[in-house]
Structures are given as structure tokens and as C-alpha cells.
N, C-alpha and C positions, 0 to 999 in steps of 0.2 A: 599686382599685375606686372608681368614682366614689360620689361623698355622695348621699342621697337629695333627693329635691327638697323645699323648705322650704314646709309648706302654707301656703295663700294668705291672708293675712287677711280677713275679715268684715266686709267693707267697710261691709255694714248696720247694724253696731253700733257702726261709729265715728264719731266726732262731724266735723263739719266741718272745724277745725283738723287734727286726723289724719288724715282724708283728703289735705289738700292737701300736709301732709310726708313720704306715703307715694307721692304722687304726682311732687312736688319729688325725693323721694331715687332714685324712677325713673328720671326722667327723666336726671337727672347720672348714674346705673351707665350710660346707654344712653347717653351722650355718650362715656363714659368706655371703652365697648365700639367705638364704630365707632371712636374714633379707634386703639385696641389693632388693629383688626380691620385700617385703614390701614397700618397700619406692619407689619404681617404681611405684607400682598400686597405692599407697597412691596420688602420685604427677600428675600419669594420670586419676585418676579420681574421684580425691577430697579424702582430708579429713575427715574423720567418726570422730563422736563424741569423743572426751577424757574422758568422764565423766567416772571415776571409779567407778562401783558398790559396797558399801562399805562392803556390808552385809556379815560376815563369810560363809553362805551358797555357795555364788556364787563362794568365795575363795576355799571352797572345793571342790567346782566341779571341777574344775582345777586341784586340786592337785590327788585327789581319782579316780578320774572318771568317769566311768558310775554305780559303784555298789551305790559309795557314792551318786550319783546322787537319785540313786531308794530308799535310804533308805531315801528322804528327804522329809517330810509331805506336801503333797498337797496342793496348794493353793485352798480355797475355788471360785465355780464361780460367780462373782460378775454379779447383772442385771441390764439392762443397766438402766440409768437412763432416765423418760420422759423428752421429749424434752418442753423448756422452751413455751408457750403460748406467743403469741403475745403482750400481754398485759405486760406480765413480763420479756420483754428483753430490754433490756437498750437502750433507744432512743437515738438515735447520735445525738448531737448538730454539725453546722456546722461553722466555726470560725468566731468571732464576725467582724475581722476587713475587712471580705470579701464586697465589696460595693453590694447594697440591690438593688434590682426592682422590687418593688413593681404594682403587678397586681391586680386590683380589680375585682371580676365576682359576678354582683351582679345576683340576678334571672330573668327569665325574663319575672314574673309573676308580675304586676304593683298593683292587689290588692290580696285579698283573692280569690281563686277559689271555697271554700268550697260557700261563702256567699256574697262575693264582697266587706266585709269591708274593710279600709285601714291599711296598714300595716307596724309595728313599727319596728325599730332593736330591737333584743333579743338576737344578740351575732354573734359570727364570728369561723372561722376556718380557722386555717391557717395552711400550707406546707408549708414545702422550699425544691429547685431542686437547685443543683451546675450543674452547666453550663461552660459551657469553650469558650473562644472567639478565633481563632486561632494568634499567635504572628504574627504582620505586620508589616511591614518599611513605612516610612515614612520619608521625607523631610524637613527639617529647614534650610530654605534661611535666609541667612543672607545679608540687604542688608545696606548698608552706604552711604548714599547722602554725595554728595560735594557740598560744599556752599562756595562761593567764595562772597570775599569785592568787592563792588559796587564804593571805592573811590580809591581803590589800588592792586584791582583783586588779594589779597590774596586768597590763595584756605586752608580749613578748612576741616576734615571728620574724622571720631572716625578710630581709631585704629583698626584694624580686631581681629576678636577672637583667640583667643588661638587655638591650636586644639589640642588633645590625642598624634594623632601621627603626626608629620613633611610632610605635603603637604599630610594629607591623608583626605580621602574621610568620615571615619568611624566616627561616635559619641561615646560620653563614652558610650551610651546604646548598642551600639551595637558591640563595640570591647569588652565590660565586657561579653555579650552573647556568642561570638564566644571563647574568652577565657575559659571560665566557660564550656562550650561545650568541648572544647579539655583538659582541666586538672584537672576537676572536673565531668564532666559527659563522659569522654574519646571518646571522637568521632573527626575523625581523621577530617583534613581538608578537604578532599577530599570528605567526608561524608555531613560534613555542606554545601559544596561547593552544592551537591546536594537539599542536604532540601532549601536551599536558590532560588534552580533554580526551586522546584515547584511550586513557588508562583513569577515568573517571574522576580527576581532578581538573573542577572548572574555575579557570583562574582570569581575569579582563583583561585586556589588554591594558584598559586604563590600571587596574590594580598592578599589572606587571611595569609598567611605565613611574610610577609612584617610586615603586622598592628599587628603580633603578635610580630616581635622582634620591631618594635619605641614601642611598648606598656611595653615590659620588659625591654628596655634600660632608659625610663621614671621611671619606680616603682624601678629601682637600688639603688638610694640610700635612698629608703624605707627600700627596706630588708637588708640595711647595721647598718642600724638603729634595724631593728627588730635582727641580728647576735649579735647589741654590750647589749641589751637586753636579748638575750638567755644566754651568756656566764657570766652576770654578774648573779650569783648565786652561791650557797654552795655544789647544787648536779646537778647533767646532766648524761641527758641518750645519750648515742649514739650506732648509728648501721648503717649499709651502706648494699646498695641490686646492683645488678648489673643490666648495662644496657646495650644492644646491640648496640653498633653506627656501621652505614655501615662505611666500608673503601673503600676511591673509588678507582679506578681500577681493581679490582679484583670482585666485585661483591658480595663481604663477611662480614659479621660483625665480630666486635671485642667488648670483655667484656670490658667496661666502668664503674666506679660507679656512685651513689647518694650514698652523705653521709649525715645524719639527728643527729640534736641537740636537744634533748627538754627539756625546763626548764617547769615541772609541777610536784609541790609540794603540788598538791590537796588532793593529800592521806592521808599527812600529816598534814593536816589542816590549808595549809599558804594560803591567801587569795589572794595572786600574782597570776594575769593572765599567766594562759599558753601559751607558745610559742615554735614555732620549726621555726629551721633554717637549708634549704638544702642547700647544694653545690654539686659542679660537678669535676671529676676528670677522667683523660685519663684510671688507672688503679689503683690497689688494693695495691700500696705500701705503707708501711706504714710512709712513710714522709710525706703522707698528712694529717692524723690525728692525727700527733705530729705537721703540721706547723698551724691545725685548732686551737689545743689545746694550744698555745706554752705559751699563758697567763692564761691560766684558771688555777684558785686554787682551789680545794675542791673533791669532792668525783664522780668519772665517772662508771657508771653504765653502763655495756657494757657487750659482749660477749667475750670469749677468745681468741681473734683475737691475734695473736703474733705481730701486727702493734702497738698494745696500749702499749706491758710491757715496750717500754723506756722509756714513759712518767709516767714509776711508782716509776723510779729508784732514782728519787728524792726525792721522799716522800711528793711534793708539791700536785699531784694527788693520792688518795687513791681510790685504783681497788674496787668493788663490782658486783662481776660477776651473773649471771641468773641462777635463780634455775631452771627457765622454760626449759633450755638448759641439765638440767645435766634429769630432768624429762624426756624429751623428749626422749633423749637416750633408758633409761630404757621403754620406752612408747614403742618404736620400738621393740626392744626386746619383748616385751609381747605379741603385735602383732602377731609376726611373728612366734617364736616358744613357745609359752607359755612358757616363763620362768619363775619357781617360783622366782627365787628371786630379778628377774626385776616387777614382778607382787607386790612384798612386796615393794619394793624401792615405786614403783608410790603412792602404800597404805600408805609406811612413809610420802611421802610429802603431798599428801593428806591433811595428819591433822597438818602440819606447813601450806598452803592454807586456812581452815578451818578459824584457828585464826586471818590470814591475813582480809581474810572477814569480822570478827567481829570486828576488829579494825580500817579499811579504813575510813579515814575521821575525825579519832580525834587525837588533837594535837601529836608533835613528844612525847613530854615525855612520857608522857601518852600511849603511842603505845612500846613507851621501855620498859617498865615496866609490860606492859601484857606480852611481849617477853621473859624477864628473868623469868618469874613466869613461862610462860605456856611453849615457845618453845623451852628457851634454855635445858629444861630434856631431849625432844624428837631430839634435835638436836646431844645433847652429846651421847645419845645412837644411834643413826641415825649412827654414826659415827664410834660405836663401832662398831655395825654389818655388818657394810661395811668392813673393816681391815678383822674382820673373816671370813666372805664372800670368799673375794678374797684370802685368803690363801686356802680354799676349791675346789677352781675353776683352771683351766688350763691358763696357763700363753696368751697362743694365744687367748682364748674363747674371742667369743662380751660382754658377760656378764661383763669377766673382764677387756675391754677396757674401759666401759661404769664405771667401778667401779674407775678406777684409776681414770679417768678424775675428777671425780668428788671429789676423795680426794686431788687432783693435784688442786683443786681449793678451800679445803676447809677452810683454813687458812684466805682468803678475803671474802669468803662467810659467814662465820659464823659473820662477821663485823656487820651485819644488826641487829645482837640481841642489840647489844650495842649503836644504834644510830634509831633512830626513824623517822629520816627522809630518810634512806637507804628503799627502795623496795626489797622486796625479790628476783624480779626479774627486767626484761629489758622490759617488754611487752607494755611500756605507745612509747620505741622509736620503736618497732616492729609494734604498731598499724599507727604508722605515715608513717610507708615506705606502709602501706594499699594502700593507694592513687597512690602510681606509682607501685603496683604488677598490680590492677586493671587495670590502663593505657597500659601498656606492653602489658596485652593481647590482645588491640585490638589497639595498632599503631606499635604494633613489633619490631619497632627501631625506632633507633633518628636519622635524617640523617645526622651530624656532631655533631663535642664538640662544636659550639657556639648553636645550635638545646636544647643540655643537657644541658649547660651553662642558656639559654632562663626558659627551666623546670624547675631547681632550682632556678629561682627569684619565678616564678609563684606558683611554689607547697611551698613554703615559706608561702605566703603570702596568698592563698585558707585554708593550714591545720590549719595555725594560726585563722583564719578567723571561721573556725568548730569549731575548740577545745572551741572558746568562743562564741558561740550560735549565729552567724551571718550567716544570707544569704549571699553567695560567690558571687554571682551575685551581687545583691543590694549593697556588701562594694566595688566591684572591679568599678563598674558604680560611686559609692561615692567618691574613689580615680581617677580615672583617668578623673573625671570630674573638679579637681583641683591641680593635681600632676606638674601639666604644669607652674602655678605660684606662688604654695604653695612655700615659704621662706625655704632654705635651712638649715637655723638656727632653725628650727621650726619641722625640718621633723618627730618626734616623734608625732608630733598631730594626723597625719592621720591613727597612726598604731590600729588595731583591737578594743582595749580594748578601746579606746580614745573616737570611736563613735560608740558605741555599741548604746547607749542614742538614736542618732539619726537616727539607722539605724530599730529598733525596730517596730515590723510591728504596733506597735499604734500611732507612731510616721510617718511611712509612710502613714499609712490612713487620717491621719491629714492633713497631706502635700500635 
């Protein structure tokens, strides 16, 4: 039941002072409401573009209004351009290592019609049509005769095969499909269950639920391999998203996490394969990302989660927090009530992004050294104007929540000018939790912590598999086709980067 409404004060009997802090304290709930109200319509019904228009004109519009608006020169009307000719539009090639069938139609005219001479080739043309054949099942017996000795009724017969999962039915082709279906192309079981039963193969949900955990209890200590490879490095990003797992009895979920590691140093121009490592956890405390971390030395690029600062307090891990986070703030704010100088902050960072851009991808020094030339000016005065800012502003205002936070973190953030391999922000481990926002919207929950336990082998081992230009399918079919007797001393063979080689679609067309 909602609360009743709180009567209004008597404004008549208050003195002038009271009036203007019952006015003040309105005003900040009502800032403090559109921008709540923003972030609701943002989350239901998507994200609008970030791109800041940089142009001073558009910044005036904002600030002037409608006079400045009218006083601004017309753009002239551009016409449209004709539309390209058939001849001058770019023919699609269709991919070479596609297999070919070749159809001939010759005419079916035997000689000349004009005169009845015979008639020679002069040339050919040719089309191509992509066609699709639909995916089928299919059956491999395997059978092993017994051969017994004729002088001492020995009995002889090969070994039975391996198989993915423990007394299961599934091939690697088809337990990699129904995986790749549920955590890469997010389609629930109960979904495949069906697509499977239009083409007369009836398979349970529960049966398909089984061959997904023998298949992640087999890749376990793959991705323990891929964990002790994420963590061996100088810098790592991490970030964790929530997950809803039911609790049974009651019929309700409970927030859960995913917590994600990514070692990639691509920006920075180190040639090391990237990798991410998930885990699973009951709740959000932060003992779990101090007992992930509790070895790792070097620089942890994160968000300002207050679960990470104990692992700062030694100096072994040096914090570099998101500038995308402190942006985002101010993003909101501009949104929501045009604030000028949430609208200036986004323009500030802006043109530290800018630089970012021109620099991705060449070495760290190299990337330092445009930093102290180009950013650290705009940072040092970035900095200034925020301090005067917020003495401007009212102590409750969003504007100046948004301003502290962000000098509250400026001390670690400004780290990035001075080292080359630091990211200005967090968005390489934000892009990796992509894969389970995506998933959530269409399996809703997990139905237990071994269900979420199961996801983070799986999403381990699919985002690894992306980040280094692998079909998710074709390496999960590649691994679980030899996981079964691949050498435990050896388990670093199978991981992503290893057989990229072999997995490479000119390498399967071969095959």
C-alpha cells in the first residue's frame, strides 16, 4: 500500500529563509527525479546514441535557446544524390571456401537457326545463387566384432570409443550445436527442444540439460587452464553483472553474479592472445573478487565497486578506474535536464576519447607519450574546472554528485597518462559481460548455482573463442571431439589460440 501524501507546509508562516530551503530542497528531489525518470526510459526502451555533437552551434542551442537558435545561418538544402546504376554498384563476391555445384545449361539449339552451320564456344556466363541445405542428424554406429582364438577360445575386440559425455547419446557435432544454441546464440533448451522435434527428433529438455553439464564438467579443466592464463599478465580488466537464479520454494529469484577477467592488451600493441575468464558466485560480496585476485600483481582496471579497494591496500594491485563510468554520469544528467555543465564534462572527455582513437593499437610507450603531450593539458585543466564547478553548485544537486565521484576517483584515474598500457576506461571487460546481458533476456534465469557454475565454464570458453576470430561451434565440436582423452599435462593445447590454424575456414574446406 502506498504511504499517504505528506501535508504541505504553510508557506504563510514561514519566514523567508524557510521558504527558500523548502524551495532549494524541491527543486534538487525534482532534478533528482527526471534524471531517475531518464534512466528508466533509457533501460526500457533502449539506449539512444552517445555521440556528442561537437559543433559550438548545437552547444549554443542549449545554452541560448530559441533566439540563439534563430539567429543561426541556415543550412543550405542539399539534392539528393542519383541513385547508383546497376552497372556501378559493387558486385558481392560470395566466399570462396563455400563448396561449388556446378550446373551447366548449355542451349538447346544443336546448330545455327540463322543457317544451320555448327556451332563453336565463344564464351560463357556465369551466376552464383547461396542456397542453404537445412541442418539434419544423422547416425554413426559403431560396431566392434569379437574375434575369438580357434586354439584357446581367446576373445579379442577394439576398445569402445570415447564418447563427449558419460553414457550419452550426443556426438561432439551435435552437443557443440546445442551448446552454441544455448550460450552463444541464447536459445533456451526448451526452444532447441522444439526446433529438434520439427524434423522428428524427440529429445527432453531434461536429456538436453544432462549433455550440457557431462559437457561442462569435461571442458573444467580447460577453462582452469584458460583462468591460469588470464591472470598471468601486467594489466586485467574486470567487472561482474548480475544473475537471477530461482530459489526453490518460494517460487522467486535471487541476484547471483558473473564475474569476468579479461587479459587483452591489443590496444596496446602486445601480440598476446586475448582471453576472458568467468566465474560464478551466490552474491556480490566482495570476498569473491579479493579470493579471484588474491595472486594477481599488476594494474586492475575496474569500476568503483568498494569490493576491489582492499585489494588496493597493498600496493601489489594498482586501481585504474572507467572514465566511461564517470562520462556516463554526466551523460545522464544532460539527458535528462540539459545541464550545462554535465553537457561541458561529456565535451571534456570527448576530446581525451578523440586521442584515445588515434592512438589504439600502437605500442605502450609510444601511446605515453602522445598522453603527456596531448592529454595530460586537458586532463590537468579537466580538473581544474570541475573543483570550480562544484563550489558553484549545491551540495545535494546530481550535477554535484556526478562531480565528486569523479574527483573521488581522480587520483587513480589520471594513472593512464603515465603508463601506456592502462585503458582510459573498462569497456574491453563491459564488452565481454555482452554475451550473458544478451542470454538473460531470453532464458531469465538460471535454475540453480551449479546451472551458473555450468555458464561460466561455457561463456569462458565461446568469448575466448570470439575475441580470437574462431567459429564457436567449429572449436567447441574441435574440443569436445578430443577433451575426453587429451593428456591432462597437455591441457593448454586445446585452448583457442592453439588451433586457430586448424580451425580456419580454409583449413576446414580442405578437411
Amino acid at each position: 500500500m502506498l504511504d499517504a501524501p505528506a501535508t504541505p507546509p504553510d508557506v504563510d508562516v514561514l519566514d523567508r529563509a524557510a521558504v527558500k530551503a523548502l524551495v532549494a530542497g524541491l527543486y534538487a528531489e525534482i532534478e533528482h527525479l527526471k534524471l531517475v525518470v531518464a534512466k528508466l526510459q533509457r533501460m526500457h526502451f533502449g539506449r539512444k546514441s552517445e555521440k556528442l555533437h561537437r559543433q559550438i552551434e548545437q552547444l549554443e542551442l542549449q545554452l541560448e535557446g530559441l533566439e540563439a537558435a534563430a539567429r543561426q545561418p541556415m543550412r543550405p538544402v542539399e539534392k539528393p544524390q542519383p541513385k547508383a546504376s546497376p552497372q556501378q554498384r559493387k558486385k558481392r563476391t560470395l566466399p570462396g571456401h563455400l563448396r561449388r555445384e556446378v550446373y551447366t545449361h548449355p542451349p538447346k539449339e544443336k546448330c545455327c537457326p540463322e543457317c544451320g552451320g555448327a556451332l563453336r564456344k565463344l564464351g560463357e556466363d556465369v551466376s552464383e545463387m547461396l542456397e542453404y541445405i537445412p541442418a539434419s542428424f544423422f547416425v554413426i554406429r559403431h560396431v566392434r566384432p569379437k574375434l575369438s582364438c580357434a586354439r584357446c577360445s581367446c576373445v579379442v575386440q577394439a576398445p569402445a570409443p570415447e564418447r563427449p559425455v558419460d553414457r550419452g547419446m550426443a556426438g561432439p557435432g551435435l552437443l557443440a550445436h546445442v551448446l552454441t544454441g544455448k550460450y552463444c546464440d541464447h536459445l533456451p533448451l526448451y526452444r532447441q527442444a522444439q526446433i529438434y522435434g520439427r524434423v522428428g527428433v524427440d529429445l527432453d529438455r531434461s536429456t538436453l540439460a544432462k549433455w550440457v553439464g557431462g559437457a561442462s564438467a569435461q571442458m573444467e579443466p580447460l577453462v582452469e587452464a584458460l583462468r591460469r592464463y588470464v591472470m598471468n599478465t601486467s594489466k586485467l580488466h574486470g567487472d561482474d553483472t548480475p544473475l537471477p537464479v530461482l530459489a526453490p520454494g518460494n517460487g522467486k529469484t535471487r541476484k547471483a553474479r558473473f564475474w569476468t577477467y579479461v587479459r587483452d592488451n591489443r590496444p596496446a600493441g602486445d601480440k598476446s592472445p586475448p582471453a576472458v575468464w568467468f566465474t560464478y558466485s551466490r552474491d556480490r560480496r566482495g570476498e569473491h573478487p579479493q579470493r579471484h585476485l588474491a595472486k594477481f600483481r599488476g594494474i586492475l582496471q575496474a569500476d568503483a565497486f568498494a569490493g576491489f579497494n582492499k585489494l588496493y591496500e597493498s600496493g601489489a594491485i594498482q586501481e585504474a578506474p572507467c572514465m566511461a563510468h564517470i562520462r556516463r554520469k554526466f551523460y545522464d544528467l544532460m539527458e535528462a535536464h540539459q545541464s550545462p555543465i554535465a553537457a561541458e564534462a561529456v565535451e571534456r572527455i570527448a576530446a581525451l576519447y578523440q586521442i584515445e582513437a588515434e592512438i589504439r593499437g600502437r605500442p605502450a610507450k609510444e601511446r605515453c607519450q602522445v598522453r603527456q603531450t596531448r592529454a595530460k593539458p586537458l586532463m590537468e585543466e579537466m580538473h581544474k574546472w570541475l573543483k570550480t564547478s562544484l563550489s558553484l553548485l549545491s551540495p545535494k544537486s546530481e550535477t554535484a554528485a556526478a562531480i565528486r565521484y569523479a574527483l573521488g576517483l581522480w587520483d587513480a584515474l589520471k594513472r593512464y597518462l603515465d603508463d601506456g598500457r592502462i585503458e582510459i576506461d573498462n569497456l574491453i571487460a563491459e564488452r565481454a559481460l555482452r554475451l550473458v546481458a544478451l542470454g538473460r533476456r531470453n532464458y531469465l534465469f538460471a535454475g540453480s548455482d551449479h546451472g551458473g557454475q555450468r555458464a561460466a565454464v561455457l561463456y569462458s570458453l565461446i568469448q575466448t573463442a570470439k575475441m580470437n576470430g574462431l567459429d564457436t561451434e567449429a572449436y567447441l565440436r574441435h574440443v569436445l571431439s578430443r577433451i575426453a582423452t587429451h593428456p591432462i599435462n597437455r591441457i593448454e593445447e586445446p585452448l583457442p589460440w592453439n588451433v586457430a590454424a586448424n580451425l580456419s575456414p580454409a583449413a576446414q574446406a580442405a578437411a
